[in-house]
C-alpha positions, -999 to +999 in steps of 0.1 A: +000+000+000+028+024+006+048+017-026+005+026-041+010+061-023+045+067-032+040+064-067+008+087-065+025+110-046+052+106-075+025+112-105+009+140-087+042+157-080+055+152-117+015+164-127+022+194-109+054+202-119+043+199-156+008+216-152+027+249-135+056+250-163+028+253-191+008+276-171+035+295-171+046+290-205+008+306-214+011+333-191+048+342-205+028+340-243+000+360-233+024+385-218+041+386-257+007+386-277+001+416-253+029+438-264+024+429-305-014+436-301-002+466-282+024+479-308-005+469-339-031+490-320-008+522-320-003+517-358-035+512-369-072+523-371-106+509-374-131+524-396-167+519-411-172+519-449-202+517-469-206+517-505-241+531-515-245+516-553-272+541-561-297+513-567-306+502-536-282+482-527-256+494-495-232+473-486-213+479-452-175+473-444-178+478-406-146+473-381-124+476-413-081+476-398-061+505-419-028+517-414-025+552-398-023+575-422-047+558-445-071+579-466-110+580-477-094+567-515-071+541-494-099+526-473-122+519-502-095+503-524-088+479-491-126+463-495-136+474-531-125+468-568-116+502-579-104+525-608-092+562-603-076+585-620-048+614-606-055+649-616-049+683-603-067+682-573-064+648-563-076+616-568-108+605-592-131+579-583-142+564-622-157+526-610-163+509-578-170+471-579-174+473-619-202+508-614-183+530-641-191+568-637-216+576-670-221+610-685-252+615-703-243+649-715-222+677-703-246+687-677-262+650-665-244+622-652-235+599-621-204+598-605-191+581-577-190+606-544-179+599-510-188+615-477-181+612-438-201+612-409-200+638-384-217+632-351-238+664-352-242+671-385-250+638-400-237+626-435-213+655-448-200+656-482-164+648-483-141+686-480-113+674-508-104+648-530-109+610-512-069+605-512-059+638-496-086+630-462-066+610-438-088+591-415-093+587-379-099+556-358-136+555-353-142+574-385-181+566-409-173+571-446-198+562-471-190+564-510-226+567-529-231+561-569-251+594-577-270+612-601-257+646-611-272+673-632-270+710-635 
């Protein structure tokens, strides 16, 4: 019977011993994954992006991980097919997704427009050309397919 315990006592020491050196192997890892998650969070932002397709159909890029710095042009290349042109004043949105801008004359047409949200103010039309806004974390951007006409 005491040879029984001995060799019990022997299992449950060797048990511990192993259970504490992973537990601490986990806790050292956590510790790591910590400081990387740490160092990502302090180069990146999160923002929402919709893409309003002008026929009913919105489509929503929510939670969406940019590099700081990133712009209104960046963050819709990062979830959408797109094709742009670089003129004077910045940046051209022509397609989105395979939606081509389409002129019906020179004073009728649809383009591709983008805006951002401001918190008391609602839906705002964006200030400049989509490349030259550099985003926040936390910013609401929403590109819409619209009709134009003077």
């Amino acid at each position: 019977m005491e040879k029984r315990i001995e060799f019990l006592l022997v299992v449950l020491l060797g048990w511990a011993v192993l259970a504490s050196s992973f537990a601490a192997s986990l806790y050292m890892e956590n510790l790591s994954l910590k400081k990387r998650v740490s160092a990502i969070e302090s180069e990146t932002i999160f923002v929402n992006i919709g893409v309003d397709y002008g026929n009913g159909t919105v489509t929503w890029v929510n939670g969406t991980i940019l590099p700081k710095g990133s712009t209104a042009l960046s963050a819709l290349v990062s979830i959408a097919r797109v094709e742009y042109r670089i003129g004077d004043y910045g940046a051209y949105v022509l397609s989105v997704n395979g939606i081509w801008e389409r002129k019906i004359s020179n004073n009728e047409g649809f383009s591709w427009m983008w805006y951002y949200y401001d918190p008391e103010e609602g839906l705002k039309m964006g200030p400049v050309a989509a490349d030259k806004y550099v985003l926040s974390d936390g910013d609401i951007i929403v590109w819409r397919y619209e009709h134009w006409k003077f």
